[in-house]
N, C-alpha and C positions, 0 to 999 in steps of 0.2 A: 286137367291142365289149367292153370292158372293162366289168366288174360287181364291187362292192365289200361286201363281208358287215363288218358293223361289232357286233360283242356289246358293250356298255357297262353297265356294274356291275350286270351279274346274278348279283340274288341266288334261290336256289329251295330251296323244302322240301322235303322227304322224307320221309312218316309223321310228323309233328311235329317233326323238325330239320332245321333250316339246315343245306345240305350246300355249295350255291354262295353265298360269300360276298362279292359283288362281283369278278366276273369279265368282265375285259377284256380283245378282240380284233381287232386287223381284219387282213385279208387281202382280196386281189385277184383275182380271174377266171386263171386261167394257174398259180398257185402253188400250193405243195404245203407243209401247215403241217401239224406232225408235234406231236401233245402228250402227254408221257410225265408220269407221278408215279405215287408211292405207292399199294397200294390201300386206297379209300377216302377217296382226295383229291379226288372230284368227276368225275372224266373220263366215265364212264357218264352219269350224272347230266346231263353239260352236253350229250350226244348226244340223249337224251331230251326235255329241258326245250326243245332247240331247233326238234325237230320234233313238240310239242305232244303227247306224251303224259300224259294226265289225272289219272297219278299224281303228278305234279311240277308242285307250286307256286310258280309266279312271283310273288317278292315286291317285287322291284324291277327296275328295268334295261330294258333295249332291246336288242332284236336285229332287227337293218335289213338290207336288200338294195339297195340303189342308194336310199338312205333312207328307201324302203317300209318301215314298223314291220308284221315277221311276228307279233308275241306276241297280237296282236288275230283272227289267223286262223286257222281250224279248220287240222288236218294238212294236208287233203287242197289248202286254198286256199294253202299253203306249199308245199307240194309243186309246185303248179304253177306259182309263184311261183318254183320254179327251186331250191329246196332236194328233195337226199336224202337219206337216213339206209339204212346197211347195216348190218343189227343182225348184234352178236356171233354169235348162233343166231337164225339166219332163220328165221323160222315157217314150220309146216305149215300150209298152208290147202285142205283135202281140200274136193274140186270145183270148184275154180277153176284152170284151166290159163293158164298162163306167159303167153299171145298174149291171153285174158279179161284178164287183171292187167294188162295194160300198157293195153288200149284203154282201161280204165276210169279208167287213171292219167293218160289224154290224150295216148297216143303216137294216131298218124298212123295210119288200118289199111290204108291204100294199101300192098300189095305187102309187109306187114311180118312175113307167115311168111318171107318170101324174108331178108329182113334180120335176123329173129331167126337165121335158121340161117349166113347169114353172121358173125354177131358170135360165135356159139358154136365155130364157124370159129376163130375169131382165139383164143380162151380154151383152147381143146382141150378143151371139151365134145360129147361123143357130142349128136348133133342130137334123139335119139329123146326124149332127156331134157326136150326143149320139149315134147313130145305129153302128158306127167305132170302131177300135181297137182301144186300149186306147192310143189317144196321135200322133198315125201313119197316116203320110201323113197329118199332123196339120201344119200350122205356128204358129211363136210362140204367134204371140197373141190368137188363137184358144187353144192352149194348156194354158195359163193362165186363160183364160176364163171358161174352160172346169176343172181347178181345182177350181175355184172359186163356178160352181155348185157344187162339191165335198164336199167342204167344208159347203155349206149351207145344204147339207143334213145328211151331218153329226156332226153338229154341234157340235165342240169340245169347251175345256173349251177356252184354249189355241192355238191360229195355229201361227208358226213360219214361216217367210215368207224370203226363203235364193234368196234374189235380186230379191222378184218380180217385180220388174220394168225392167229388164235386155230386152233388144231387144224387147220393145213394143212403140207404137205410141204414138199419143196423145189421141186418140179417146179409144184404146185398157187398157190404163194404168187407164184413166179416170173410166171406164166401173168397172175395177178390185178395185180402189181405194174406190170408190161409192158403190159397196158390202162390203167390210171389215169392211167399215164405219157403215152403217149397221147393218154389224154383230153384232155390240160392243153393241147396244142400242136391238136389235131385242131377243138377246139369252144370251146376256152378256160375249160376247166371248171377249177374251184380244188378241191382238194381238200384235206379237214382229216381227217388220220389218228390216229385216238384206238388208243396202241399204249404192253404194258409194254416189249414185247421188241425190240434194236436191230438184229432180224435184219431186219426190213422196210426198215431205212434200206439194207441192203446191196445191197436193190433196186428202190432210188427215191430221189432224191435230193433230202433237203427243200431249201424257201427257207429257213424258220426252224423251229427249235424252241421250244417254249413247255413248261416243268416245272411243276406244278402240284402244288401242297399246300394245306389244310387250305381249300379251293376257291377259289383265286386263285392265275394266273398269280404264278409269283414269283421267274421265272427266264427269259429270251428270247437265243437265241441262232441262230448257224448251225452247220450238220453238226459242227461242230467240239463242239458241246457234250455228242453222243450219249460221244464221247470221255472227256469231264468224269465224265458218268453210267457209261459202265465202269470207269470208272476206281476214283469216289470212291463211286455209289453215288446216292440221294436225300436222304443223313442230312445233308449241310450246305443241303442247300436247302431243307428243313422250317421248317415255318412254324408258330413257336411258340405263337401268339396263337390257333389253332384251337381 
């Protein structure tokens, strides 16, 4: 089944400034939407605001799922609503183990040590690292990897991915890249990758890209335009009215 994530001119505060200034999106269940800009063009901002963290205020706009409005619901009713969010730096959350965090997130608990340690399989995460507190005493590629089983078992429509590539190798980035890929064809998950660097396109191939300045889409393209951005940079597609 196809599912449709539709953002329409959200705009959202941050400590007293507008940071998203009418920002618009949609994408489909199965694609892979890649959003590069400047820092401080909003891209954090819009990972946040979408999975209802209580620092970022919503001052205008809609963000829908198969035209269900999320902005009215708590994280957790978004979440199982079929939106994820994979933060930059995954929290520690000391005393709560991997297999506790997913039941509570609404995975399935039929047989699902067996399945966590299969998907850590597929990532090349050491299994032991499921029996840990969530995240504690991980590097980071351990803890990317370790959302990546998360994510495939609990299979959302949508996961928002804010710089998964951030402080991972080649080997580590590969591993996490080759899941998502995956994902999109396995379950029909869409994924929306909030990323500076064009080394994640070299292993995942988006539908579109979306550039982003002064918080508003203000550039759409395909693969071809990571191209543009090594090439030229972000400086002609800044957006002067910010």
């Amino acid at each position: 089944m196809t599912s449709t994530l539709k953002i329409a001119g959200l705009r959202v505060e941050v400590a007293g400034k507008e940071v998203l200034r009418g920002f618009d999106l949609t994408m489909r269940s199965g694609e892979v939407h890649v959003i590069m800009g400047p820092n401080g063009s909003g891209k954090s901002t819009l990972a946040h605001a979408l999975t209802g963290h209580p620092g970022y205020k919503v001052l205008d706009g809609s963000v829908t799922i198969d035209d269900v409005e999320l902005l009215t619901m708590s994280p957790t009713e978004r979440a199982r609503h079929g939106l994820l969010l994979a933060l930059q730096q995954p929290l520690e959350i000391p005393g709560v183990r991997p297999i506790d965090l997913l039941v509570a997130a609404g995975a399935d608990p039929v047989a699902l040590r067996e399945r966590m340690s299969d998907e850590a399989q597929r990532v090349e995460l050491r299994t032991e690292v499921l029996d840990r507190f969530v995240n504690v005493d991980l590097s980071g590629g351990e803890r990317k990897r370790a959302e990546m089983v998360q994510l495939a078992i609990l299979r959302p429509k949508f996961a928002v991915l804010d710089e998964i590539d951030s402080g991972l190798d080649v080997d580590a980035l590969g591993a996490v890249a080759r899941r998502l890929s995956l994902a999109t064809t396995e379950w029909n998950c869409g994924v929306l990758a909030i990323t500076h660097f064009r080394r994640l396109l070299q292993e995942m191939t988006p539908t579109m890209i979306h550039v982003v300045s002064g918080g508003r889409v203000v550039a759409t393209g395909g693969p071809e335009l990571s191209e543009i951005l090594e090439r030229d940079g972000y400086e002609p597609f800044r957006d002067t009215s910010a």
